[in-house]
C-alpha positions as CSV (number, residue, x, y, z in Angstrom):
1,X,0.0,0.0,0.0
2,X,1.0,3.4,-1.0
3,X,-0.4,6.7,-1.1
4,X,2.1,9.4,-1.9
5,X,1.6,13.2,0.0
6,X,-0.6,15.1,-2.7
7,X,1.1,19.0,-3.6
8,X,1.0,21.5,-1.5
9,X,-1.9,23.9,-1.6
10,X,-1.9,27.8,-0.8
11,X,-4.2,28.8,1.7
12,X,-5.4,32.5,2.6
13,X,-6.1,32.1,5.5
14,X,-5.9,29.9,8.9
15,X,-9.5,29.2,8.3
16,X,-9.1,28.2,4.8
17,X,-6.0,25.9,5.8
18,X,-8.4,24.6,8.7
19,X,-11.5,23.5,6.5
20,X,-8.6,21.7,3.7
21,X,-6.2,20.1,6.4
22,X,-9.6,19.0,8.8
23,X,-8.0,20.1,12.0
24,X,-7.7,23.8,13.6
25,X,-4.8,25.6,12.4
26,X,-3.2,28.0,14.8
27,X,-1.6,31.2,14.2
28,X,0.8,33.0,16.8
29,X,-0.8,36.1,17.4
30,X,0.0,39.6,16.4
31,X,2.1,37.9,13.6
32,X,1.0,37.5,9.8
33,X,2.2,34.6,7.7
34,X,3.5,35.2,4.5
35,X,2.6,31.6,3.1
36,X,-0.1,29.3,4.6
37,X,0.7,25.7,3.3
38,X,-1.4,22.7,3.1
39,X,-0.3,19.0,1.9
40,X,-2.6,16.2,2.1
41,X,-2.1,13.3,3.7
42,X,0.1,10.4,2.7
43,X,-0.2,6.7,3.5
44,X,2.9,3.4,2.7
45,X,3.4,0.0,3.9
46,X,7.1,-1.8,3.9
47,X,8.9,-4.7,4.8
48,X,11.9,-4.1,6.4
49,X,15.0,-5.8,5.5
50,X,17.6,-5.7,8.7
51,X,20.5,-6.3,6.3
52,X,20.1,-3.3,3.8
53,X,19.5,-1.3,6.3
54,X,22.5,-1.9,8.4
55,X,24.7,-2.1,5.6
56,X,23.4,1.9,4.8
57,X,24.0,2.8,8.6
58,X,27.2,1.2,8.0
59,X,28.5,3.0,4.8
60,X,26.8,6.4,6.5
61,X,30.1,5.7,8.5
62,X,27.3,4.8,11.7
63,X,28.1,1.0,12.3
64,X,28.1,2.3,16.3
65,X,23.9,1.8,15.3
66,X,22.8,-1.6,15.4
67,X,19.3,-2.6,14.2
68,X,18.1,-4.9,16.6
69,X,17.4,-8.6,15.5
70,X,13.6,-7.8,15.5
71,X,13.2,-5.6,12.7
72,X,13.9,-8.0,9.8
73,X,11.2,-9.2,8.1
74,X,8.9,-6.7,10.3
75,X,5.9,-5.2,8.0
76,X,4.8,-1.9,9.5
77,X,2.1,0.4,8.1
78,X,2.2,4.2,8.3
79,X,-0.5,6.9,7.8
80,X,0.3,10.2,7.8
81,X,-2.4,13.3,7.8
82,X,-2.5,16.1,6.0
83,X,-0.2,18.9,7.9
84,X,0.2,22.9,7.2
85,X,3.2,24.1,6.9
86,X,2.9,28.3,8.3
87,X,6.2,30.2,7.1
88,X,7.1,33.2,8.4
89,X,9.7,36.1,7.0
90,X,11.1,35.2,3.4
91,X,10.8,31.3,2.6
92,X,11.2,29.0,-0.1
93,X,8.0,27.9,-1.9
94,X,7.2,24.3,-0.7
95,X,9.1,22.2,-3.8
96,X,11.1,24.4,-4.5
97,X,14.2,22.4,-3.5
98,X,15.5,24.0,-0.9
99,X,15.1,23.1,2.6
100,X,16.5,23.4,6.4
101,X,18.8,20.6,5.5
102,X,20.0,21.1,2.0
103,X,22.3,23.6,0.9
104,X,22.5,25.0,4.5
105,X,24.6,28.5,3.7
106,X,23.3,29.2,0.8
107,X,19.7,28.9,2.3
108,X,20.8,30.6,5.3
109,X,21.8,33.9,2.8
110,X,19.0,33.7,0.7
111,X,16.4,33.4,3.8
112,X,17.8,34.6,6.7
113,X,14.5,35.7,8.5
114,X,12.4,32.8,7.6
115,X,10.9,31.0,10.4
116,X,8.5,27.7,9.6
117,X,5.8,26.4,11.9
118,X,4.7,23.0,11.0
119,X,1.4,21.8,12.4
120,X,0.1,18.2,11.8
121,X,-2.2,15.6,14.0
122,X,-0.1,12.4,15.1
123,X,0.3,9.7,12.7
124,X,-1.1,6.1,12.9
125,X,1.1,3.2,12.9
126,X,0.7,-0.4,12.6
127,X,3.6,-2.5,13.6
128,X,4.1,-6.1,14.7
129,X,3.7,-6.2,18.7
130,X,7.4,-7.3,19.5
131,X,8.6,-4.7,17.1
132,X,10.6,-2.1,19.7
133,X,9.7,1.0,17.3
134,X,11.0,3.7,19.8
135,X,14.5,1.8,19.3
136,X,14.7,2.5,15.9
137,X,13.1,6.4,16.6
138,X,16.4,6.4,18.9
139,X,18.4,5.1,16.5
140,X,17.6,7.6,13.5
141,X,17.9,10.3,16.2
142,X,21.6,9.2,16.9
143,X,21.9,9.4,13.0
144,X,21.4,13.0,13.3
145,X,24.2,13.7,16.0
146,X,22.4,13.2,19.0
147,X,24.2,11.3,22.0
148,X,22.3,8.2,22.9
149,X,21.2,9.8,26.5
150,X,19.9,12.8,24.1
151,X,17.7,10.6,21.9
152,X,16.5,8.3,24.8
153,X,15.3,11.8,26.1
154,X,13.8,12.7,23.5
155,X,11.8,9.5,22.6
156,X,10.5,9.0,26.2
157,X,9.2,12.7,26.5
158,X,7.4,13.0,23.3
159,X,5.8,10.8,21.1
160,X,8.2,9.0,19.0
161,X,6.3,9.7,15.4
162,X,6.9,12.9,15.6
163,X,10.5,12.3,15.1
164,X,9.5,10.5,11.5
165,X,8.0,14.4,10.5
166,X,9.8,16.7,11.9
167,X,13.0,18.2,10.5
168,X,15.9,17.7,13.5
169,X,19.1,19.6,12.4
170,X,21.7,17.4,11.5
171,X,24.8,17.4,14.4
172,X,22.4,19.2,16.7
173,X,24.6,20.0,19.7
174,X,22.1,21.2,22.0
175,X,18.8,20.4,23.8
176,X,16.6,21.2,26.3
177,X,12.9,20.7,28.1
178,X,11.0,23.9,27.9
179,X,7.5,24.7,29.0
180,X,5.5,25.8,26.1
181,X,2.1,26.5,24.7
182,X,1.1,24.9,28.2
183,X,3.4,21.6,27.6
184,X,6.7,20.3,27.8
185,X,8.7,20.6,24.3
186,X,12.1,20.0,23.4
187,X,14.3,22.9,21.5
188,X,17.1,21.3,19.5
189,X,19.7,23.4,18.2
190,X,22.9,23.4,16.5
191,X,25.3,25.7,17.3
192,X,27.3,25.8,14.5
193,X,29.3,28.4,13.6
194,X,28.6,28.3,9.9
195,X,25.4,27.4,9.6
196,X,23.4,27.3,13.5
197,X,19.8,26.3,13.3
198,X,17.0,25.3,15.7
199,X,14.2,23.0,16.4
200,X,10.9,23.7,19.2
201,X,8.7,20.3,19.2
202,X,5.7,19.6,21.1
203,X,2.5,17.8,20.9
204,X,-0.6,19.4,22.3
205,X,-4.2,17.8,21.9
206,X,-3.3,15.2,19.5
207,X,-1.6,17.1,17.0
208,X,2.5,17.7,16.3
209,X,3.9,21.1,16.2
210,X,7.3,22.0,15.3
211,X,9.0,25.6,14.6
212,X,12.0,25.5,12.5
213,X,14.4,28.4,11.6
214,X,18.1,28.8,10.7
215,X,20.4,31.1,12.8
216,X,20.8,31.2,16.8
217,X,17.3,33.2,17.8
218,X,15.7,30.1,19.2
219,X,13.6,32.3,21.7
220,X,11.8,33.9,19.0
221,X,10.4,30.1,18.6
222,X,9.2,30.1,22.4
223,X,7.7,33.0,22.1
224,X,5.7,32.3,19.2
225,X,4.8,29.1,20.8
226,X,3.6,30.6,24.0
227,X,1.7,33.5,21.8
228,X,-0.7,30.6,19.5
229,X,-4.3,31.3,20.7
């Protein structure tokens, strides 16, 4: 089974992005969105094959990561809603290519104000019962550059789909617990001195929401949090 994300759709409004995603799309307030983003939902089954997968950990120079036994073989079936994507400041167009994580300095000059808050209700997923999923969510976090203590953190304190949908900077150096929006979150950020960029996650009421920027103003993501009606 396979259902691939449909393109996104601009929306005018929250309300507008609301009636096309089918949850309530939040805006922080006092701030105007120069995009409102919508992509529908997307839906894939796969059966995993322990020794492909090792061997790419493996050439990723990650053989430290060891796929437990259990995955081989496992089926596991994922669906995805349809999420907004808000994007504050100058951004990319959704497609366009260019991304948190791809061509990190030149994005960085060409879009040095934009800020991205991604909004989307958790994903189902059907996995066999002996299948330890939040191993492998640990696992692709360590992938990213997070210590093992960081990732086991991370996957205990919020739910472990998010991490399949949320964009974690690569070599993140940093992260904390911070109250927001009336939860705990996590702010991930990488301190780099050529390209620094941060991550807020939380989940509130069912539904994943993530703001994404480059540069080292990681506040300006709490506040915004803390400021959504």
């Amino acid at each position: 089974m396979q259902q691939e994300a449909g393109g996104a759709v601009q929306a005018a409004s929250a309300d507008e992005a609301s009636q096309l995603a089918g949850f309530t799309v939040r805006i922080p307030s006092g701030m105007t969105p120069s995009q409102i983003n919508v992509t529908g939902g997307a839906a894939f089954s796969m059966t995993l094959d322990r020794t492909k997968a090792q061997v790419l950990l493996d050439e990723a120079g990650r053989s430290d990561l060891v796929l437990p036994a259990s995955v081989d073989g496992a089926e596991i079936s994922v669906d995805i809603p349809a999420s907004v994507s808000v994007a504050f400041g100058t951004c990319p167009k959704p497609g366009s290519g260019v991304s948190g994580n791809n061509e990190q300095s030149t994005t960085e000059r060409r879009y040095p104000d934009c800020v991205i808050l991604a909004q989307i209700p958790s994903p189902s997923v059907n996995a066999p019962a002996d299948l330890d999923i939040e191993a492998l969510a640990r696992i692709g976090l360590e992938f990213t550059g997070m210590s093992p203590e960081e990732a086991a953190e991370l996957t205990s304190t919020v739910n472990w789909t998010s991490t399949l949908l949320v964009p974690i900077p690569r070599n993140a150096a940093f992260q904390e617990q911070v109250s927001v929006d009336g939860v705990t979150g996590t702010l991930i950020q990488r301190s780099s001195d050529e390209s620094p960029q941060f991550a807020l996650l939380w989940v509130k009421d069912g539904i994943i929401y993530a703001i994404s920027g480059l540069g080292t103003n990681s506040q300006q993501a709490i506040e915004m949090a803390n400021s959504l009606p």
